[in-house]
PAKEMAR-143508 format. One line per 3 residues: number of its first residue (from 0); their letters; for each residue x, y, z of N, C-alpha, C. Coordinates in pm, whole numbers, plus 32768, in hexadecimal, padded with zeros to 4 digits. Atoms other than C-alpha are relative to their C-alpha. Example, Ala and Ser with C-alpha at 12.3 -4.5 7.8 and 13.67 -1.06 7.14 Angstrom:
BEGIN
0> AS> 8059:7F89:8000:84CE:7E3E:830C:805A:8078:8000 | 7FAE:7F89:7FFA:8557:7F96:82CA:7FB3:806D:8049
//
This chain:
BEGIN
0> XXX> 8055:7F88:8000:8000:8000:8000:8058:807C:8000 | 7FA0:7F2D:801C:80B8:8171:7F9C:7FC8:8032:807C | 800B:7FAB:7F72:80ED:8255:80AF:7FD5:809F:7FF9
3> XXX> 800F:7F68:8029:8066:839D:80E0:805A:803E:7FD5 | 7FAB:7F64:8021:80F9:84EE:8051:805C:7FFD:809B | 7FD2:7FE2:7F7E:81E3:8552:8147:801A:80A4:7FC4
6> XXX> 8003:7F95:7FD2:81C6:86CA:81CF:8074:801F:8043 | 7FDD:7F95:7F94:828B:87D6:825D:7FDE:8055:803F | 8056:7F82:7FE2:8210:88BE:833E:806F:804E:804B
9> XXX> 7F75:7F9C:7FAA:82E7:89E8:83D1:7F8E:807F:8010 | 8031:7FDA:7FA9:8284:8A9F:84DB:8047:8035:8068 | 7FA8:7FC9:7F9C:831B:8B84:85E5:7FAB:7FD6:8091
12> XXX> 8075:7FE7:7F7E:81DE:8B65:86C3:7FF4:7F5E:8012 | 7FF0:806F:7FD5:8222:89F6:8760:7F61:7FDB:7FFF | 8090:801B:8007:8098:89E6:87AC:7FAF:7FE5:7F80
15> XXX> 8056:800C:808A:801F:8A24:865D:804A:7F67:7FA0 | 7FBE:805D:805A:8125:893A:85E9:7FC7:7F78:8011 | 8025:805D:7F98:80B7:881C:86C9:7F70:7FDD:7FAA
18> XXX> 807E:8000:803A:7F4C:8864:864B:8001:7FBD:7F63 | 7FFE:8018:80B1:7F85:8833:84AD:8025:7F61:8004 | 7FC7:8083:801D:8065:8706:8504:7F83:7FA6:800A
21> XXX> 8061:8059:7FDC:7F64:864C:85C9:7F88:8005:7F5D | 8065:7FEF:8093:7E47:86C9:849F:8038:7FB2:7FB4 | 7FC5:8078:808C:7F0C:863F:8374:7FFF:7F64:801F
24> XXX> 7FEB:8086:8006:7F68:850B:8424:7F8B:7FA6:801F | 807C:8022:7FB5:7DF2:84CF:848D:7FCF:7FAF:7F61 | 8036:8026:8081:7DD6:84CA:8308:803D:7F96:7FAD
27> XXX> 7FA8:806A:804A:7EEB:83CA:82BA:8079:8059:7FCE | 7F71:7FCE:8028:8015:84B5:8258:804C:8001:8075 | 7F70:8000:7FD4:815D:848B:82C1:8025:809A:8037
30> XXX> 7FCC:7F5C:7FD0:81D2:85FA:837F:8087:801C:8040 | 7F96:7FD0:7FC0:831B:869B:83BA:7FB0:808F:8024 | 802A:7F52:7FC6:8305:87D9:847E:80C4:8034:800C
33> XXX> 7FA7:7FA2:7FDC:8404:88F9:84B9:7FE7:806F:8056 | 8027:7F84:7FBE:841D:8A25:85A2:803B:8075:7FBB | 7F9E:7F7E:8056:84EC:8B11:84A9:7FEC:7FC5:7F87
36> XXX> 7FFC:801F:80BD:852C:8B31:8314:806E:7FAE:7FF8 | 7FAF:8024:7FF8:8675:8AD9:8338:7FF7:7F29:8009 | 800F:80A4:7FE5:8633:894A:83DA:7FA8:7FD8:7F83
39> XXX> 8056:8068:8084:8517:890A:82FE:8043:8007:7F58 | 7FD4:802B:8076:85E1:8951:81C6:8070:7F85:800C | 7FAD:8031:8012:86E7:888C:8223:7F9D:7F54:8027
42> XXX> 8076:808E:7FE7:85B7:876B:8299:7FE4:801C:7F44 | 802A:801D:80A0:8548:87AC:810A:8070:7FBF:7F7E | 7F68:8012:8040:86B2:8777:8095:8041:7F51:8033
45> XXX> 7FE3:8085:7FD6:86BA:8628:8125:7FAF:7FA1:8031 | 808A:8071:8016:8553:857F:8113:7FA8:8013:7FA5 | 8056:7FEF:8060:8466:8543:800A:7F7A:8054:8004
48> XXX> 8095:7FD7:7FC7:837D:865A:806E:7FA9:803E:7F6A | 8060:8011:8083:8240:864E:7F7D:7FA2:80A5:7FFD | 8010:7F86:800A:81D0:87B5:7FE8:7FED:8060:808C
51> XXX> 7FD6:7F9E:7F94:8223:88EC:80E7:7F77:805C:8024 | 8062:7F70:7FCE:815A:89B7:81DE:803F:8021:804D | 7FE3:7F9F:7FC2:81FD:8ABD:8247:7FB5:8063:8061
54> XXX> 8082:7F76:7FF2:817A:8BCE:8323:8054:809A:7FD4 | 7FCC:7F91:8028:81A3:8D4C:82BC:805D:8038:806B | 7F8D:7FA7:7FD6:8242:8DF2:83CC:8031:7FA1:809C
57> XXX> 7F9C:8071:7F97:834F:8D3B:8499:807E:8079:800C | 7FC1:7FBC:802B:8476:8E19:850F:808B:7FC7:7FC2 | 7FB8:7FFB:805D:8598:8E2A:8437:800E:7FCE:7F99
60> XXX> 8023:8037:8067:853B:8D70:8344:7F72:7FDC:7FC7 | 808A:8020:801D:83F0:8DA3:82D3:7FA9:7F7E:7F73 | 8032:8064:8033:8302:8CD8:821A:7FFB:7FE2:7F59
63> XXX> 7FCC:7FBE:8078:834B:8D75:80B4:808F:7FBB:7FEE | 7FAB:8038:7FFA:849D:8D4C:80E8:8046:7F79:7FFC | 7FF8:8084:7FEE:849A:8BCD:8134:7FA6:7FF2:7F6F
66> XXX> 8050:8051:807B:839A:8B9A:8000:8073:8006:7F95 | 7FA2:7FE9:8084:84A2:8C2D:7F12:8072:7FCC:801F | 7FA7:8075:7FF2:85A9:8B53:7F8F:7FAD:7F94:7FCF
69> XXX> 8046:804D:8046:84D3:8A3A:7F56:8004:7FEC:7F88 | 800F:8022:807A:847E:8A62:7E1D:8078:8005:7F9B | 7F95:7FFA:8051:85D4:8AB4:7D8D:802D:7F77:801C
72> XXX> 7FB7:8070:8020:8636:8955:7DF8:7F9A:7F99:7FC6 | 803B:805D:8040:84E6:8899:7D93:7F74:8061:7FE4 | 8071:7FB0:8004:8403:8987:7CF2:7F73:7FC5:7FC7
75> XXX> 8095:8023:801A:82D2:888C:7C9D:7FD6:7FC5:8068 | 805F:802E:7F80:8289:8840:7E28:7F8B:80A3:802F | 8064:7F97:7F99:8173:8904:7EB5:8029:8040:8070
78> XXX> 7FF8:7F9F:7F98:818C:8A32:7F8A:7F66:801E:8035 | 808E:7FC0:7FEF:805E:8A54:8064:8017:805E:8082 | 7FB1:7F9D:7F7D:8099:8BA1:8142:7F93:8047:8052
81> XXX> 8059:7FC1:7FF9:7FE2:8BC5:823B:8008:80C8:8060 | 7FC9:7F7C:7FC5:7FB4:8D53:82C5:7F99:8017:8032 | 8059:7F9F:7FC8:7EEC:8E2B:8389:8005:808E:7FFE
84> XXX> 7FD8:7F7F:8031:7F90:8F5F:82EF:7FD7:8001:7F5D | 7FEF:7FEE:80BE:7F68:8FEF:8182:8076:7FCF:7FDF | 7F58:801B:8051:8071:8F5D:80A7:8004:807E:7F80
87> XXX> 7FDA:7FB9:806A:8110:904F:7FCA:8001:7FBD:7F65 | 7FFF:8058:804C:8097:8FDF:7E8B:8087:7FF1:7FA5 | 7F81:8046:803F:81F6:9011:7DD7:804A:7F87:8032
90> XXX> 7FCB:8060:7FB9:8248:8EF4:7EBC:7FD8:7FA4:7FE5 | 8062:80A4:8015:8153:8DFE:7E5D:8047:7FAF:7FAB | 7FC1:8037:8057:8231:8D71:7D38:8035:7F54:8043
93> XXX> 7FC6:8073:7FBD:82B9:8C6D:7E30:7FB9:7F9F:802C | 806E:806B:7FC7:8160:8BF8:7EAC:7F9C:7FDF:7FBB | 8069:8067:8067:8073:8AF5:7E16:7F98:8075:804F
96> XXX> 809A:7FB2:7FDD:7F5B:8B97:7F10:8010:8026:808D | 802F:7FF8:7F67:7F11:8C21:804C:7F72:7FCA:804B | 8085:8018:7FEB:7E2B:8BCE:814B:8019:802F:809A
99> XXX> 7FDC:7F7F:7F89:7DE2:8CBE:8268:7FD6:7F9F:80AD | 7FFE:8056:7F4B:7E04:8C40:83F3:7F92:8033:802C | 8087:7FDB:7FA5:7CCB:8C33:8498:7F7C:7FC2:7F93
102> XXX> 8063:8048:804F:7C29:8B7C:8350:7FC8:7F7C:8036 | 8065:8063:7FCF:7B43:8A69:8371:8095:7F7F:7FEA | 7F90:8047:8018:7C75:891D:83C7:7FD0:7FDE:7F67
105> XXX> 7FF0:8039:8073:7BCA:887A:8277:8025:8054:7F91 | 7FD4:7FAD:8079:7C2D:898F:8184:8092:7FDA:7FF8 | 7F80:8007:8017:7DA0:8951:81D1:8001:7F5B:800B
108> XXX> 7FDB:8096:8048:7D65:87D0:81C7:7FE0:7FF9:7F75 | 8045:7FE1:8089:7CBA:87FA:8078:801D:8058:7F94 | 7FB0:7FAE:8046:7D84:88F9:7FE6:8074:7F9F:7FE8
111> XXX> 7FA7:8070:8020:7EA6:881F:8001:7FFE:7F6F:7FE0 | 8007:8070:8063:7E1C:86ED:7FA8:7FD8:8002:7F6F | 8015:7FD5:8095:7DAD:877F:7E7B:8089:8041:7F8C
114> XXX> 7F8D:7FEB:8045:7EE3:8816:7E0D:8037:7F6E:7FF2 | 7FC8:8079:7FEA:7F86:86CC:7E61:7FD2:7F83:7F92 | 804A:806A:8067:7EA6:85F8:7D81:8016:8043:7F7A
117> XXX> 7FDA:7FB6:8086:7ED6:86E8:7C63:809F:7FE7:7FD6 | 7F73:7FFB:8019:8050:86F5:7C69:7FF9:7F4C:800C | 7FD1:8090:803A:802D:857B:7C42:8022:7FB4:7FAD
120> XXX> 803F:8002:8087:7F9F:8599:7B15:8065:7FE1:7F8E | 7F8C:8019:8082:8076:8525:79C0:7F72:7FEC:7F81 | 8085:8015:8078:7F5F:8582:78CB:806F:8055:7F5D
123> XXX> 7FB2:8003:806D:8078:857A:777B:7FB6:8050:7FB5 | 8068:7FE0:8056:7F60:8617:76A8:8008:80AA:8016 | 8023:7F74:7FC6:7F4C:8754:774A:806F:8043:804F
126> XXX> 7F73:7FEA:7FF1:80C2:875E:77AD:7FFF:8099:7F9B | 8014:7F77:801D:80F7:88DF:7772:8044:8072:8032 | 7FB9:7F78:7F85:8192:8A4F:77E2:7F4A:804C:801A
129> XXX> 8051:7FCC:7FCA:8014:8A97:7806:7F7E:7FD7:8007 | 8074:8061:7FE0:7F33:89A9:78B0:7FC1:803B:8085 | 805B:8000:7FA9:7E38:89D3:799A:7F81:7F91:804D
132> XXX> 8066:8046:7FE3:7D65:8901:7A8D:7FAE:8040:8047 | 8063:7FD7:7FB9:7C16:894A:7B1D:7F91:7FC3:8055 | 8040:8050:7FBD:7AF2:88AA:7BD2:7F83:805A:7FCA
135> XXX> 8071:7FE9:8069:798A:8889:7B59:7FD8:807E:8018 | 801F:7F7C:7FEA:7952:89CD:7C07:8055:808C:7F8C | 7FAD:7FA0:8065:7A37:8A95:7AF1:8079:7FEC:8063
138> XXX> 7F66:7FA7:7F9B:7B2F:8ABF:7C39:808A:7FDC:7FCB | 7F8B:8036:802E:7C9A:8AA6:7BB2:801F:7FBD:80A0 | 7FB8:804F:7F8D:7D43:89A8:7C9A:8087:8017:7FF1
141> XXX> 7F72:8011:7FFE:7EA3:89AC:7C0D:800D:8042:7F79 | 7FDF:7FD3:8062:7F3E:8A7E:7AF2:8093:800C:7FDD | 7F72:7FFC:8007:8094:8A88:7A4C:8028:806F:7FE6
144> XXX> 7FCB:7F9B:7FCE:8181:8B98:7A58:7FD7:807C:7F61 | 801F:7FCA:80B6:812B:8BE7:78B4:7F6E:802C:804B | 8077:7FC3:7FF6:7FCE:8C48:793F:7FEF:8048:8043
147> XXX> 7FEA:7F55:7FBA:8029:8D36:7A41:8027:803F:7F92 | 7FB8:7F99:8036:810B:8DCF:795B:7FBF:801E:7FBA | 8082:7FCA:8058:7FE3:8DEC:784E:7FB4:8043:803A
150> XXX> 8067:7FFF:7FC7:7EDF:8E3B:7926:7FEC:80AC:808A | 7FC9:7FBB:7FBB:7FCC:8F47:7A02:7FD7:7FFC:80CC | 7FF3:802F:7FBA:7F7F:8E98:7B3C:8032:7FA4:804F
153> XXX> 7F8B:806C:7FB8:8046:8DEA:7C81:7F9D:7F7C:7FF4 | 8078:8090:800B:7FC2:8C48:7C5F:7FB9:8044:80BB | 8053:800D:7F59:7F52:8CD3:7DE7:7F7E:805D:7FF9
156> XXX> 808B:7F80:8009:7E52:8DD2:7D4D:7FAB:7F9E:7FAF | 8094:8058:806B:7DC7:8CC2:7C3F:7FED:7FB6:8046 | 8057:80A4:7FD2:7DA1:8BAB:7D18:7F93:8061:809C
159> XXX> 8082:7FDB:7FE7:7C9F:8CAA:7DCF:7F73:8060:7FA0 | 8089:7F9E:8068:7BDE:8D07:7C89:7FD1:7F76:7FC2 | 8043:808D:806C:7B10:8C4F:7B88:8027:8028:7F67
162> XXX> 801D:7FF2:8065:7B00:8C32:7A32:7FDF:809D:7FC0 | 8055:7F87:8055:7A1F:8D4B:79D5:805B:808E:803F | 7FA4:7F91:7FF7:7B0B:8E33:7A89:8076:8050:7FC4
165> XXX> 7FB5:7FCB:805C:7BE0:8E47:79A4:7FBE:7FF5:7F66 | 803D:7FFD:804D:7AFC:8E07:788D:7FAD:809F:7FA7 | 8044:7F83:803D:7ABF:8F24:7780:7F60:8033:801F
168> XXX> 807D:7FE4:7FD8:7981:8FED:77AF:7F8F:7FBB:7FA1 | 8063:8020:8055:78EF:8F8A:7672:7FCE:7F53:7FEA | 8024:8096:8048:792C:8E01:76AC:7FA8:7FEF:80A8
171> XXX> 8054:8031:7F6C:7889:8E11:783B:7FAB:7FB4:7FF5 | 80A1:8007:7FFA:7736:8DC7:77DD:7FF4:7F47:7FB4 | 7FF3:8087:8038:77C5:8C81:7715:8068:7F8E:8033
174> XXX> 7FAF:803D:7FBE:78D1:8BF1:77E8:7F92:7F90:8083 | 805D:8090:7FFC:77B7:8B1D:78AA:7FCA:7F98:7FC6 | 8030:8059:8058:7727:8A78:77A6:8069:7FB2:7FC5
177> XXX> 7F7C:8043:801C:7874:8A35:7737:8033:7F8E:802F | 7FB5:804A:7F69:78FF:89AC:785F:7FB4:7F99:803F | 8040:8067:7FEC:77CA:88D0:7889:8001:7F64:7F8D
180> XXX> 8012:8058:808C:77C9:883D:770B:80A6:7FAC:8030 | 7F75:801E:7FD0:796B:8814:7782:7FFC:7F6F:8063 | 8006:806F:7FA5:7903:872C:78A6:7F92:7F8D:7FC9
183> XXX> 806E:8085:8012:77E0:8662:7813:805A:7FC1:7F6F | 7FB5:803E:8086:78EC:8631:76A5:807C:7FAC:8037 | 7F67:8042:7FF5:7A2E:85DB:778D:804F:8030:7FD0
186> XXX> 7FAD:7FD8:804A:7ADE:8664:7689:7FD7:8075:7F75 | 803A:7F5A:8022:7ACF:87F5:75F1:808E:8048:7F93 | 7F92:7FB4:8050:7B96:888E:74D6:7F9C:80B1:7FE9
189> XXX> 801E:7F54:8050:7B55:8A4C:7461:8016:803A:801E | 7FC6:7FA8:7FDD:7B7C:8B77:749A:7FC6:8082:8065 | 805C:7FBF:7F90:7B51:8C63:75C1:806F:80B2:7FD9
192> XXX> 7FC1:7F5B:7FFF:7BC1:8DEB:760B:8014:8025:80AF | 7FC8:7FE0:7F51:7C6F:8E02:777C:8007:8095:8009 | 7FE4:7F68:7FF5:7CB1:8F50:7820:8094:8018:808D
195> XXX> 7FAF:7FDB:7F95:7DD6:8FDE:78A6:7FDB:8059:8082 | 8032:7F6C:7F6F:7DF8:9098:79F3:7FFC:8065:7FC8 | 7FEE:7F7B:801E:7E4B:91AB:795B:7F8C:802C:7F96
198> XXX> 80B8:7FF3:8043:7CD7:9187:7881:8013:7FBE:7F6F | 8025:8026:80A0:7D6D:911D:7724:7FFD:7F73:7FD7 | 8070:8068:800F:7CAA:901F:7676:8081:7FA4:7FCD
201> XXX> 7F8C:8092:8021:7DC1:8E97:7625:7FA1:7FDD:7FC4 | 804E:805B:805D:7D0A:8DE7:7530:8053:7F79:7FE4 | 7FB2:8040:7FEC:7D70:8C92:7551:7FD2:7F51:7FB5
204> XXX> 802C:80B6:8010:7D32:8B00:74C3:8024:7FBA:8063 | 7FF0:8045:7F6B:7CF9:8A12:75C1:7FD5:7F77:7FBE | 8038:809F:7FFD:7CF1:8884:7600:7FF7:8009:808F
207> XXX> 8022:7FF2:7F9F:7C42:883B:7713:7FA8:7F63:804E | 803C:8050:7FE9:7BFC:86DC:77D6:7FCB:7FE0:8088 | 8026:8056:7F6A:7B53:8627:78FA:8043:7FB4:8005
210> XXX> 7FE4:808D:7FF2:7BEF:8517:7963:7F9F:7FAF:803F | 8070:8062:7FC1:7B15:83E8:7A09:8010:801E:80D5 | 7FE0:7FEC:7F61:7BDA:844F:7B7F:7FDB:8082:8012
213> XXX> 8022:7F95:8013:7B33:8589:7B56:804E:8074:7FF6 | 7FA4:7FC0:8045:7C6D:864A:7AF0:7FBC:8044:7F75 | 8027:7FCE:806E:7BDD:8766:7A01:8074:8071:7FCA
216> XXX> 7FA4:7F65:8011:7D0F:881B:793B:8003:802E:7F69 | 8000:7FB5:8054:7D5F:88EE:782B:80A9:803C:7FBD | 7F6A:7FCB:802B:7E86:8946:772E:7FDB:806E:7FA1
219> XXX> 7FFA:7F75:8034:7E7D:8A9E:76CA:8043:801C:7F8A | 7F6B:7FEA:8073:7F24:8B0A:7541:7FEA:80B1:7FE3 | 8013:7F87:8020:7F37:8C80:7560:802B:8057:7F77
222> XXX> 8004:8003:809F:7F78:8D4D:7415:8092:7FDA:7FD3 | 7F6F:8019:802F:80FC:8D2A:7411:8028:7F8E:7FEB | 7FE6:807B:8005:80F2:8BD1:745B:7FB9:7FEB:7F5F
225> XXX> 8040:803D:805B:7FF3:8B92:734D:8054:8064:7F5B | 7F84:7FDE:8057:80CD:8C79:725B:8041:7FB6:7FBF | 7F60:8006:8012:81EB:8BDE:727D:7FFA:7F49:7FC4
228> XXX> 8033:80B6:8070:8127:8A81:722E:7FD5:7FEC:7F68 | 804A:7FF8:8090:8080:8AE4:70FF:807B:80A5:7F9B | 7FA5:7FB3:806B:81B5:8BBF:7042:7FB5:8059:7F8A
231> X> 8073:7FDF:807B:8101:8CB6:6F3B:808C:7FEA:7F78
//
């Protein structure tokens, strides 16, 4: 029988730390803990850890700080950070998502098992610099770094939007119907019109599948890509 994910959690506040461990392990994961940035990287640097929760503010080494270590040595584990402060969004780059202290415990079991099941994923088809997964609700769950950079958002601002939030004004009114025909076909090829932050309209071709483990994702061909496929 495979063994759970194994977790890190880092934590200055011994109590809170104590708390997460027990939680996770209630759920079947494996848990290292830390009281500083420092230990737990060097705990990440020498066990197979399957994804990090940090907290934001620890002193001297805050919770930012430790994510972007992280990820420079294994940047496709999950960062889940949690805070009770604003994060500076130029900071977000480092974190999959936040999730704020004092939330309901199942949001941060359920946030991370959801990332966790996604990053499992080896869907060859949809192998990409700009894929996206979501859940039947539109909600993005997990996005790659090509769809921030399209989209001009940190993955910690999309994985609290939907679909239609970034969706042009003129396609709103059709991105349900869409997205329903999408789940009852399994499998979705055409063309949509995204919107940047900054308001201007991406016009983009998309493949788009279900899988049967209810994994719903998406490979994005924005115009350069599709350019640079079709040569005039």
């Amino acid at each position: 029988m495979p063994s759970k994910p194994t977790l890190l959690c880092i934590d200055d506040e011994e109590n809170g730390l104590k708390m997460r461990k027990w939680l996770f392990e209630t759920e079947g994961f494996q848990v290292l803990t830390a009281l500083n940035g420092p230990t737990g990287i060097e705990l990440f640097k020498t066990h197979p850890v399957d994804a990090v929760i940090p907290d934001y503010s620890m002193p001297g080494m805050d919770g930012i700080a430790v994510a972007e270590a992280l990820k420079k040595l294994r940047s496709t584990v999950p960062v889940i950070m949690l805070s009770g402060y604003p994060i500076p969004a130029e900071a977000n780059r480092a974190i999959d998502t936040i999730v704020t202290k004092g939330e309901s415990p199942a949001l941060l079991l359920n946030t991370t098992a959801s990332l966790l099941h996604i990053r499992s994923h080896s869907h060859e088809e949809l192998d990409g610099k700009y894929v996206a997964f979501v859940d039947e609700q539109r909600r993005y769950l997990d996005v790659t770094d090509g769809v921030c950079e399209l989209l001009g958002y940190s993955r910690s601002e999309l994985l609290n939007m939907r679909i239609d939030d970034v969706t042009a004004p003129a396609m709103r009114s059709k991105a349900p119907p869409l997205f329903q025909q999408y789940l009852a076909d399994s499998l979705q090829r055409g063309t949509y019109i995204l919107l940047h932050r900054n308001g201007n309209e991406i016009p983009i071709t998309y493949i788009a599948r279900a899988f049967p483990d209810g994994c719903l994702v998406a490979r994005w061909e924005p115009p350069e890509i599709q350019s640079q496929a079709h040569p005039s």
